[in-house]
C-alpha positions as CSV (number, residue, x, y, z in Angstrom):
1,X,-45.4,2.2,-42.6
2,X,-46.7,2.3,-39.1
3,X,-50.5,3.0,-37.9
4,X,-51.4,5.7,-35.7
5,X,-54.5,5.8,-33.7
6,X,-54.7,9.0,-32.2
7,X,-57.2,10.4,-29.5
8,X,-57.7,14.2,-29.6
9,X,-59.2,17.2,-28.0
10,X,-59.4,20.5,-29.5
11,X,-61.2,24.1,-28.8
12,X,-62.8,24.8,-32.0
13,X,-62.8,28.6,-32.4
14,X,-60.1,29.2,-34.6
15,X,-60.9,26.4,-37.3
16,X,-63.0,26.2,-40.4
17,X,-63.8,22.7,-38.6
18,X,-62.5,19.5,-39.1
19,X,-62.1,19.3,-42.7
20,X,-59.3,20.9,-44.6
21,X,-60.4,24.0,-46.8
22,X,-58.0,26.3,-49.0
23,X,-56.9,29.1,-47.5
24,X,-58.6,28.7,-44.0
25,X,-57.2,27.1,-40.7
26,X,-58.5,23.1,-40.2
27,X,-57.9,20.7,-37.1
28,X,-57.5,18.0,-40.0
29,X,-54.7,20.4,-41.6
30,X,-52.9,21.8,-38.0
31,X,-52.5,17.9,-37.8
32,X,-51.0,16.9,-41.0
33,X,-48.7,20.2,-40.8
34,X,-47.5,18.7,-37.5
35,X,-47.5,15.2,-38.6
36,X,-45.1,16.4,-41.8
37,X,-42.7,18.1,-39.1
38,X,-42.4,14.8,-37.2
39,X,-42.2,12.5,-40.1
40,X,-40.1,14.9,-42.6
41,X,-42.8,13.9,-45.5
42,X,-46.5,14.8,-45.9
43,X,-49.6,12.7,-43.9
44,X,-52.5,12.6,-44.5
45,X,-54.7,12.5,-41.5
46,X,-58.1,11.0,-41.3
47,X,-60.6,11.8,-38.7
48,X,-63.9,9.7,-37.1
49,X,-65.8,12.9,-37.5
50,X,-66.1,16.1,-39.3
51,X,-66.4,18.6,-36.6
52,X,-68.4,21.7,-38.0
53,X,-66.6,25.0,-37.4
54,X,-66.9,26.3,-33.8
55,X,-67.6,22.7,-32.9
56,X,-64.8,21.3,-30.1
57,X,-63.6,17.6,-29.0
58,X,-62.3,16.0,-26.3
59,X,-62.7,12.5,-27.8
60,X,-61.9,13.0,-31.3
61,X,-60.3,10.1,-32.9
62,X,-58.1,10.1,-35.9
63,X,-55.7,8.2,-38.0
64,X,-52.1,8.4,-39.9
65,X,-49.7,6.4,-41.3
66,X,-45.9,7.3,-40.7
67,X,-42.9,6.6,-43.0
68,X,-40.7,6.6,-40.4
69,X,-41.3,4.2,-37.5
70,X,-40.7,5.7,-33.9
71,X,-41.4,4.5,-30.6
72,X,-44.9,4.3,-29.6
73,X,-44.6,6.0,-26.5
74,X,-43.0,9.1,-27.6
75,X,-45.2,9.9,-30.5
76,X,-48.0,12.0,-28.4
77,X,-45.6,13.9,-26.9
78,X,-43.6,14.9,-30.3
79,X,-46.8,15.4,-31.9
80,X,-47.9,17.6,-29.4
81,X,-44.2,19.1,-29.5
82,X,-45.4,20.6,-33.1
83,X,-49.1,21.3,-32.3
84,X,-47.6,24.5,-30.0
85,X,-49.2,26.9,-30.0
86,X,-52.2,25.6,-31.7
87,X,-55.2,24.5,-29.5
88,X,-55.0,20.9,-30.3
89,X,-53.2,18.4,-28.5
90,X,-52.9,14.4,-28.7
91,X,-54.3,12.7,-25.8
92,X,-53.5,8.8,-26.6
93,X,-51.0,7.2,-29.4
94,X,-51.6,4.0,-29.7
95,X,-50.4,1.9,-32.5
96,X,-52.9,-0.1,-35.1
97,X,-53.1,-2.6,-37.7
98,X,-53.0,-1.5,-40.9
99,X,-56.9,-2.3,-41.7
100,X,-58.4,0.3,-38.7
101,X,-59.7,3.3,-40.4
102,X,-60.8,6.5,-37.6
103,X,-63.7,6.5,-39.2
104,X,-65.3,3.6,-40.8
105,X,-63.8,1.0,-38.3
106,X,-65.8,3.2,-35.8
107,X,-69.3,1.7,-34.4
108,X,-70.6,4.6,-32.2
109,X,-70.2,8.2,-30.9
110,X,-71.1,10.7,-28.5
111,X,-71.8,14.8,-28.4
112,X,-72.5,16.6,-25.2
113,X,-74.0,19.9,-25.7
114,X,-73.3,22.9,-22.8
115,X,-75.9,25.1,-22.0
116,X,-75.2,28.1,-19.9
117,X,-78.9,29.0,-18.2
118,X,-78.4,32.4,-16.9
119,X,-79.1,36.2,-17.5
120,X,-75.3,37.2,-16.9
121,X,-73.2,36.9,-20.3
122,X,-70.2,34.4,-20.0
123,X,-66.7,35.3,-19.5
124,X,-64.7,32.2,-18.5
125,X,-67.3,30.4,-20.6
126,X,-67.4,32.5,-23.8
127,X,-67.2,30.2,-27.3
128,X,-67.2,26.8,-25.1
129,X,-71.1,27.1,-24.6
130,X,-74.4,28.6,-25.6
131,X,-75.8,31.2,-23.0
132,X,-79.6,30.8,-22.6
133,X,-81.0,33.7,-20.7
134,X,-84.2,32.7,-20.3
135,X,-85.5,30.1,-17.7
136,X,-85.3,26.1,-19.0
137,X,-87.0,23.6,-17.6
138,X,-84.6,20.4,-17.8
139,X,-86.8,18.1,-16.6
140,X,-89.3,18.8,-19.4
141,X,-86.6,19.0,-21.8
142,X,-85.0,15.2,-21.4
143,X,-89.0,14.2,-21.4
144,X,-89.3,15.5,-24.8
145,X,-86.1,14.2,-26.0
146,X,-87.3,10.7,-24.8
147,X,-89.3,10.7,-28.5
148,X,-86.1,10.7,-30.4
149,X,-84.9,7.4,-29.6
150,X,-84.6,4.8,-32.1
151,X,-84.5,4.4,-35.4
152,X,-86.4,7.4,-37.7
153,X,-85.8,9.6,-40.4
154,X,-83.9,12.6,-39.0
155,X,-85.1,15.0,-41.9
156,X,-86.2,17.5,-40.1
157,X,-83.0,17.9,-38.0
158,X,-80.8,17.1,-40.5
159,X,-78.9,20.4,-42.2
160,X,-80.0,21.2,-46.2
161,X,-76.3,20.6,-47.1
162,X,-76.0,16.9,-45.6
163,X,-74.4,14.6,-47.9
164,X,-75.4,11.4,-46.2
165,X,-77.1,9.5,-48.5
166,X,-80.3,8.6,-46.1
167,X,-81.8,10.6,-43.6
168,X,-82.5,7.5,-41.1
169,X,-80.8,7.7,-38.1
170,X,-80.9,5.3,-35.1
171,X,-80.8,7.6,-31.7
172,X,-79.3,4.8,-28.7
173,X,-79.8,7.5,-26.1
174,X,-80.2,11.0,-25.3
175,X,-79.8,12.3,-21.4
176,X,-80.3,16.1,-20.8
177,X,-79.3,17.2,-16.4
178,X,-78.8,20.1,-14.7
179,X,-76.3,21.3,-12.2
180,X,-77.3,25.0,-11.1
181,X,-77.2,26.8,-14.3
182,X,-75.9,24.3,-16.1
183,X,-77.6,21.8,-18.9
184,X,-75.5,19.4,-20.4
185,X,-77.4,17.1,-23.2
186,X,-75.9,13.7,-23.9
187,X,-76.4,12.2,-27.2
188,X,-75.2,8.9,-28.4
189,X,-75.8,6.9,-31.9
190,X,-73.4,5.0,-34.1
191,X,-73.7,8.0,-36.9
192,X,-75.0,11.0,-37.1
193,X,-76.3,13.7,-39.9
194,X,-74.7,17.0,-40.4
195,X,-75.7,19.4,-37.9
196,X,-78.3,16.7,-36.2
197,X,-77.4,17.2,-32.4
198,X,-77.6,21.1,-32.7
199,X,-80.9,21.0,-34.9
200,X,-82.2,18.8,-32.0
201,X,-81.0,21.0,-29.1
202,X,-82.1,23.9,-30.6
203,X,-85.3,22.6,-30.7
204,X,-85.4,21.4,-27.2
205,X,-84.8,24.6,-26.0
206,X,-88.3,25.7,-27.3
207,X,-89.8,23.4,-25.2
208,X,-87.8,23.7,-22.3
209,X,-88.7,27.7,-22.0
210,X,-92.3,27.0,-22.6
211,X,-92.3,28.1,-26.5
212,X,-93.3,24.8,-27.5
213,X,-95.4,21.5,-25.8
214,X,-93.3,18.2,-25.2
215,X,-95.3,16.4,-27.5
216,X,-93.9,19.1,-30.2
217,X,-90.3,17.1,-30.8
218,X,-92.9,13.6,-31.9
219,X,-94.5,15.7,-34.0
220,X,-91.7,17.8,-36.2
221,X,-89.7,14.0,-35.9
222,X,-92.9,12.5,-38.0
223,X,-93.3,15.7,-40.2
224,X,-90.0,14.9,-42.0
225,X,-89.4,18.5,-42.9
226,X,-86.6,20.7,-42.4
227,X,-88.8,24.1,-42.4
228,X,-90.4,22.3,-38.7
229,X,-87.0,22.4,-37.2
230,X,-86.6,25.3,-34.2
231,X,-83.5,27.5,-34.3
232,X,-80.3,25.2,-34.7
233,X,-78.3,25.8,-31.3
234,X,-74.9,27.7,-32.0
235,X,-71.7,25.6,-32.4
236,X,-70.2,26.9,-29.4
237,X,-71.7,24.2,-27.0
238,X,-71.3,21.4,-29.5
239,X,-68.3,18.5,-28.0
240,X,-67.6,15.7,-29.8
241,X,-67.2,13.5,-26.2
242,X,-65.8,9.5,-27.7
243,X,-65.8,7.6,-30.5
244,X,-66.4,3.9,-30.1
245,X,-64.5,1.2,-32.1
């Protein structure tokens, strides 16, 4: 058998999400369908993250084992062979030990969210961010977010249908900046909970178009209460950036 470490990007409209489902198109399943092609048996294929649907990557990282020993070097490229036409492509083979696991060998990740802040609806755009039409302050926004960092129970921006088994969270860091009308927040944290980063941006968003104070985000933190959450931002923005081993 030989390890495969594989780094991936992927535009997430067409898929249920990471996760393989019955009857509906995965990233996990696209992968092992290609995988299978390569190796002539089934793979199974094991990701650092379960993507939500709508959610995209261009640092996923993910695992398989192959029956059938090939170069290294040539591996992307046949993988990617497969993947066409699908909208996933390998970006890095690299082979592993047998003991590295994509997700629990992993020690950290990071999301970047896209905000589009602008009255005119996206075209080039449309399904890789979330169009806000009306006027965010930034500034105020990463000010906010600054409240977030460190260890806390996440239960007010963790989804009703987490399965984690504790709410606690440690936030490392969390940068929001803008480039004309564009916001791009930066999160980083070893794990996260199901839906976190777009319970949080949606909720910075209130603040940043005046709907809510800065000192808001403390308070809903402390509450511990899912009902305090503001609107969860759409999956559209939502990137998984790199996973850290």
């Amino acid at each position: 058998m030989q390890r495969i470490k594989l780094t991936l990007e992927y535009d997430g409209r067409p898929f249920v999400g990471w996760q393989r489902q019955a009857d509906q198109p995965s990233v996990q399943e696209t992968l092992e369908i290609a995988a299978a092609a390569l190796d002539g048996a089934p793979v199974r294929v094991q990701g650092a993250g379960r993507t939500d649907a709508g959610v995209h990557a261009t640092g996923q990282v993910a695992h398989l084992d192959l029956c059938r020993p090939r170069p290294i070097r040539k591996i992307a490229d046949a993988l990617n062979f497969h993947l066409r036409p699908q909208p996933v492509c390998v970006l890095k083979a690299e082979q592993v030990d047998d003991t590295f696991n994509a997700r629990f060998s992993a020690t950290g990740r990071s999301y970047r969210y896209l905000i589009i802040n602008r009255r005119a609806d996206l075209t080039v755009q449309k399904g890789l961010a979330w169009r806000v039409p009306m006027a965010l302050d930034a500034e105020l926004m990463h000010v906010a977010a600054q409240q977030l960092i460190g260890q806390h129970d996440f239960t007010t921006f963790r989804d009703t249908e987490c399965q984690a088994e504790s709410p606690v969270r440690t936030l490392e860091s969390i940068q929001i900046h803008r480039a004309v009308d564009q916001i791009e927040v930066s999160v980083a944290a070893p794990s996260f909970l199901h839906r976190q980063v777009r319970s949080i941006v949606g909720s910075l968003v209130e603040v940043g178009r005046g709907a809510r104070s800065q000192d808001w985000m403390g308070d809903i933190l402390r509450a511990c209460d899912r009902t305090q959450c503001g609107p969860v931002a759409p999956a559209s923005g939502l990137y998984l950036e790199r996973v850290l081993y």
